[in-house]
C-alpha positions as a Python dict, from the first residue, in 0.01 Angstrom:
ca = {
    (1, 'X'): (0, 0, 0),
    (2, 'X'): (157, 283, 237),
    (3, 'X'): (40, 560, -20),
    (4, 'X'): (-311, 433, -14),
    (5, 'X'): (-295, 419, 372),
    (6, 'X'): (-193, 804, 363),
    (7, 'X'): (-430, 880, 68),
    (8, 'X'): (-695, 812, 329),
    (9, 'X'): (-573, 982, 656),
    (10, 'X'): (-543, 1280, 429),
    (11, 'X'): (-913, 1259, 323),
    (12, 'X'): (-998, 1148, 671),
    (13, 'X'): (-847, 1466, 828),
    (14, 'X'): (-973, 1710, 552),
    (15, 'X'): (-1312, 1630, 586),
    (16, 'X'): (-1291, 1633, 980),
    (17, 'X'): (-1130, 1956, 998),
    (18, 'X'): (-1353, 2136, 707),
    (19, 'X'): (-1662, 2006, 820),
    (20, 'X'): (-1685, 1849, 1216),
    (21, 'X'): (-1424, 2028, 1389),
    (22, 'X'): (-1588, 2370, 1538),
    (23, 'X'): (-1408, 2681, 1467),
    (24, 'X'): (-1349, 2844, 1770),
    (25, 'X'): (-1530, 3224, 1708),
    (26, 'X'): (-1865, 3036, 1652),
    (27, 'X'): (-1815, 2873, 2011),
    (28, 'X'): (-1723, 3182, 2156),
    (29, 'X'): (-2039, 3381, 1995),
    (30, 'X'): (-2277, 3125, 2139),
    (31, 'X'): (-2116, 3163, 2471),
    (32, 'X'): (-2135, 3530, 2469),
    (33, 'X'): (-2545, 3507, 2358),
    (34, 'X'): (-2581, 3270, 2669),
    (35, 'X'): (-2434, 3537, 2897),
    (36, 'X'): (-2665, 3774, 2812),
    (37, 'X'): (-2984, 3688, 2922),
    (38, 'X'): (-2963, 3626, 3343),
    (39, 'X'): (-3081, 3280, 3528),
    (40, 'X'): (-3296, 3269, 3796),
    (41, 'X'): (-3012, 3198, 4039),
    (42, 'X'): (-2769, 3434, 3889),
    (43, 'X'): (-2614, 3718, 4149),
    (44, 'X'): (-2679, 4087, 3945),
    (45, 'X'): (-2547, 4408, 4070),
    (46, 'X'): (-2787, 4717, 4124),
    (47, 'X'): (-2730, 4944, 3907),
    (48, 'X'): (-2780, 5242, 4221),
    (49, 'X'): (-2623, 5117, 4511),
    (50, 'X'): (-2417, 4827, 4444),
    (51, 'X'): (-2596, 4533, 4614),
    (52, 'X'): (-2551, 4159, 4468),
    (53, 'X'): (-2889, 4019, 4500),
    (54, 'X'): (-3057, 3735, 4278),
    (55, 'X'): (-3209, 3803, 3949),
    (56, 'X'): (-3574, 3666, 4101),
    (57, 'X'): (-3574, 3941, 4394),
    (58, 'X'): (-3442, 4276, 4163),
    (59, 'X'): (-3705, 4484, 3987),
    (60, 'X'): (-3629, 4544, 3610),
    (61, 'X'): (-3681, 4943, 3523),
    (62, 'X'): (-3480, 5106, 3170),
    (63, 'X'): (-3289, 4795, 3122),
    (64, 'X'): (-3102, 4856, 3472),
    (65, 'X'): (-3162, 4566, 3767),
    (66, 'X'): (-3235, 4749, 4088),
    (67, 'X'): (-3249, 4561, 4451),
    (68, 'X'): (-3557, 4781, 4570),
    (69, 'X'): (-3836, 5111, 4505),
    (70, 'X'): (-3589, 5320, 4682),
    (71, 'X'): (-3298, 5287, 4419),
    (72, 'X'): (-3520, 5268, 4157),
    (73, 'X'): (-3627, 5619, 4201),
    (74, 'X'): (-3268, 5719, 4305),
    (75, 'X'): (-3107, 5584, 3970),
}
């Protein structure tokens, strides 16, 4: 009776660890994809002087997030 009782933990915890438990470099590439791409409320650095503004209020020029004209034609 005990062996059958173990038989089936063992099964139980092979198929939860080959098949529902997430291994942990998949969770870390879909946290890195997510960090990528910029909300509308997230704080971004220009790229010429060094300002924090938000992501709504920077101008986009060559992939680089500038606060204003000025350090767009500076960087």
């Amino acid at each position: 009776m005990i062996l059958k009782i173990l038989l089936v933990i063992v099964v139980v915890a092979t198929i939860y660890f080959l098949f529902i438990k997430k291994k942990p470099n998949q969770v870390k590439d879909q946290n890195d994809s997510k960090k990528q791409t910029p909300k509308a409320n997230d704080m971004i650095e220009c790229a010429s002087c060094g300002v924090y503004c938000e992501v709504n209020d920077m101008i986009l020029s060559n992939a680089k997030y500038y606060c204003s004209k000025e350090c767009v034609e500076k960087g």
